[in-house]
C-alpha positions in Angstrom: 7.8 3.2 5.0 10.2 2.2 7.9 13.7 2.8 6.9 16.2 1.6 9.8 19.3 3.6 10.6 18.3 7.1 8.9 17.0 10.2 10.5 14.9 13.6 9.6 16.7 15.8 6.7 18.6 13.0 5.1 18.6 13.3 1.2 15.5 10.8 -0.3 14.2 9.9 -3.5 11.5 7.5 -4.9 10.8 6.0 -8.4 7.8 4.0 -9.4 9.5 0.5 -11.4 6.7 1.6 -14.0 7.0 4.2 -16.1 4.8 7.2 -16.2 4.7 10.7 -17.1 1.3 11.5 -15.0 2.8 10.8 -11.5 5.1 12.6 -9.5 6.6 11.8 -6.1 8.1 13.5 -3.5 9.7 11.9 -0.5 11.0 12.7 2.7 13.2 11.3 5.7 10.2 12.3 7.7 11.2 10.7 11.3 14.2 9.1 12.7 14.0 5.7 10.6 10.7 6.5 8.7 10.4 7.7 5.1 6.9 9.3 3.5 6.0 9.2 0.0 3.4 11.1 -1.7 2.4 10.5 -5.3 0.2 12.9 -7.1 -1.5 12.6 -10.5 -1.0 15.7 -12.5 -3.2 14.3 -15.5 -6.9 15.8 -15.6 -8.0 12.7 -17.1 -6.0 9.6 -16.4 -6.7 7.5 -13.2 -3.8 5.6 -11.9 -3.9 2.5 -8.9 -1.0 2.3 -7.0 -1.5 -0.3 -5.1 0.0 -2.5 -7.1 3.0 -0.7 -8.2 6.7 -1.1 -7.3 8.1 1.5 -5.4 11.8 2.1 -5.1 13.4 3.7 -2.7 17.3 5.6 -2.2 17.8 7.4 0.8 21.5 9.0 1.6 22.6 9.9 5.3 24.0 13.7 5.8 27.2 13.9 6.3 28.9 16.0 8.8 31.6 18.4 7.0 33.1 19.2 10.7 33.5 18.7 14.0 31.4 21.1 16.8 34.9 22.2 17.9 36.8 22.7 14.5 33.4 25.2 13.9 34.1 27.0 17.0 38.1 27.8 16.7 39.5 25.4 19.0 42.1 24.0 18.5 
């Protein structure tokens, strides 16, 4: 999923708008302005289509504590 103005290591998180106990999802800031999702069904039994469900999506930037030069001593 193309997500502009976010980069690799930013904090992400995906929902499904339906609710399910049999699905997890695990998400990452993968590239510089993409996002991946994988879903997984961790029923033995219940089959689940996707395609058409409602993803949702929240991805938060990193934020930068310090400058280079504060970490290094200068002054």
């Amino acid at each position: 999923m193309t997500v502009a103005g976010y980069r690799q290591g930013d904090r992400t998180q995906a929902v499904l708008a339906s609710s399910t106990r049999f699905v997890e999802l695990d998400a990452a800031a993968w590239t510089n302005n993409t996002v991946r999702v994988w879903a997984r069904n961790v029923s033995s039994s219940a089959s689940f289509d996707l395609v058409p469900a409602t993803l949702s999506m929240a991805v938060t930037k990193r934020r930068r504590l310090f400058e280079p030069e504060q970490e290094a001593g200068a002054t």
